[in-house]
C-alpha positions as CSV (number, residue, x, y, z in Angstrom):
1,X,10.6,-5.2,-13.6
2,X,10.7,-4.0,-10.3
3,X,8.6,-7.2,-8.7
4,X,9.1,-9.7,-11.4
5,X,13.0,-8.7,-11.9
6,X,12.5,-9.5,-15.6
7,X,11.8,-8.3,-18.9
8,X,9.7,-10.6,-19.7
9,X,6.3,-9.4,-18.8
10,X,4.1,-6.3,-20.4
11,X,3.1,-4.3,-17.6
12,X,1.7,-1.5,-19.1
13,X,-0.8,-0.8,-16.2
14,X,1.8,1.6,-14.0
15,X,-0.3,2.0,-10.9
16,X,0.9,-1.7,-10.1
17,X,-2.5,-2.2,-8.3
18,X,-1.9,-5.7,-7.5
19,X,-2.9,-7.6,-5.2
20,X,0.3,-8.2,-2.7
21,X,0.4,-6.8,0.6
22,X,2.7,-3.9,-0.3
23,X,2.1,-0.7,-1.4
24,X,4.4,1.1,-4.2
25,X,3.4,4.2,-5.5
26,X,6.0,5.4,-8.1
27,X,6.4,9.0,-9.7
28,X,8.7,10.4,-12.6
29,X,11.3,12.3,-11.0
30,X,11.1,14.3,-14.1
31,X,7.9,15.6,-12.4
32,X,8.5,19.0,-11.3
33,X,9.0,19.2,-7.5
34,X,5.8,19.6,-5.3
35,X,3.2,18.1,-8.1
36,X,0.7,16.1,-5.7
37,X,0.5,12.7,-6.9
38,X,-2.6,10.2,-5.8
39,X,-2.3,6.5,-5.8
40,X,-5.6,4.6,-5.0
41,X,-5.2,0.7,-3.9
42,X,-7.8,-2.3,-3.1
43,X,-6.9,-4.7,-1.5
44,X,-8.5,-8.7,-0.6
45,X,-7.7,-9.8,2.7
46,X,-9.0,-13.1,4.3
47,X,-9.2,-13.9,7.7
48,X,-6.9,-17.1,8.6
49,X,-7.6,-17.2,12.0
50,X,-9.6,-20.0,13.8
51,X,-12.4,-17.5,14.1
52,X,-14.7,-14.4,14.0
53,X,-12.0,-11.7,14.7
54,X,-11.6,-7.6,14.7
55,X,-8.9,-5.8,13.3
56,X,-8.1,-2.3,13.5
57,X,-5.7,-0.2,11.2
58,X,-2.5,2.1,12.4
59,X,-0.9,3.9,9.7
60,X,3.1,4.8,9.4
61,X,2.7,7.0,6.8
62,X,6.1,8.0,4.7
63,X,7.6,11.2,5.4
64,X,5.5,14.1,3.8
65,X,2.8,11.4,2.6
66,X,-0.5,11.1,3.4
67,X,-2.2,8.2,3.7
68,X,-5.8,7.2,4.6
69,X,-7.2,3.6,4.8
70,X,-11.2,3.1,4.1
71,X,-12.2,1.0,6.6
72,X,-10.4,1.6,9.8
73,X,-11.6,-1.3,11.1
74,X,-12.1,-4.7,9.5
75,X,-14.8,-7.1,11.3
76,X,-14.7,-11.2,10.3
77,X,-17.3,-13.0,11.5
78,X,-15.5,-16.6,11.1
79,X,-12.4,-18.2,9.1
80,X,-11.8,-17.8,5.1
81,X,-14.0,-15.1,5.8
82,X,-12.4,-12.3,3.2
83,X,-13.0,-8.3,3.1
84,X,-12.3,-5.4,0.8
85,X,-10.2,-2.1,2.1
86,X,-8.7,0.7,0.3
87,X,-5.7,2.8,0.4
88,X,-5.2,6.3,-0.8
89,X,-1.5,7.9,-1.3
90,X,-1.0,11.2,-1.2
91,X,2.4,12.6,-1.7
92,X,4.5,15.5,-3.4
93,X,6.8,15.0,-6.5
94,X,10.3,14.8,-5.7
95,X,12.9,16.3,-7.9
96,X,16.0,14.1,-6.2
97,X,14.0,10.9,-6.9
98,X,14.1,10.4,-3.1
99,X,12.6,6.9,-1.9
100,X,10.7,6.9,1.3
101,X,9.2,3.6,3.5
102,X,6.3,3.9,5.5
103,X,3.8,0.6,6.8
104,X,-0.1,0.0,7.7
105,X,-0.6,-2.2,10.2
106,X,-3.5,-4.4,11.0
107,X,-4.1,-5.2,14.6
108,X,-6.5,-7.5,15.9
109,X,-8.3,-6.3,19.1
110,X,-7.2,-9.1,21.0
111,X,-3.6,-8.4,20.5
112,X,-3.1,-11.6,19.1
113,X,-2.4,-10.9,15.0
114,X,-0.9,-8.5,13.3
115,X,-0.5,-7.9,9.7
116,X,1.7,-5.5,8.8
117,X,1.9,-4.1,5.0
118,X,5.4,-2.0,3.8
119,X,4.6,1.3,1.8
120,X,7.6,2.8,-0.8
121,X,6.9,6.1,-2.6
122,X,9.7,5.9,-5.3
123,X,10.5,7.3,-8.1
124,X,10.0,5.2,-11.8
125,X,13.6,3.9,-12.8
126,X,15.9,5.9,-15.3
127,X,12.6,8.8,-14.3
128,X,10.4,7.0,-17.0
């Protein structure tokens, strides 16, 4: 419901491990505070530059979140080229079903690109 904005669709799978460029790790603000809660993405990313390129990752984590990105650097060694990388969340339950934003960016060394991915830790609507 949240991406599609319908009814329509059986998304059982909650960890919404999807491949968009955003990040949304949910809880149940029924949770009791302070539980640590991990969400683990993959992503696909292909390089659409003209060329081999090297990109390297800065992380805005969301307050009181941790976040780590496997690689920290991506190499492409020409166009279409595509890679894997991996994003582990890390964050505390939140009793008052607070939302927080953060962002990983991807910045290639030439200064040239950048790619820039939200983060939301939120909690599940109605706490379900």
């Amino acid at each position: 419901m949240t991406i599609t904005r319908s009814n329509g669709y059986d998304c059982s799978n909650s960890s919404l491990n999807l491949n968009y460029p955003s990040f949304v790790a949910f809880y149940d603000k029924n949770v009791t505070t302070g539980v640590i809660l991990t969400h683990r993405f993959r992503r696909v990313v292909t390089n659409v530059g003209a060329a081999a390129a090297t990109y390297k990752v800065k992380v805005a984590p969301p307050e009181a979140v941790k976040v780590a990105v496997l690689p920290r650097s991506m190499v492409f060694g020409k166009k279409n080229e595509r890679r894997d990388y991996y994003v582990e969340i890390v964050y505390p339950s939140d009793g008052n079903g607070l939302v927080s934003y953060g962002s990983i960016v991807w910045i290639e060394e030439s200064g040239k690109h950048i790619v820039r991915s939200p983060i939301v830790v939120a909690p599940t609507s109605g706490g379900k």
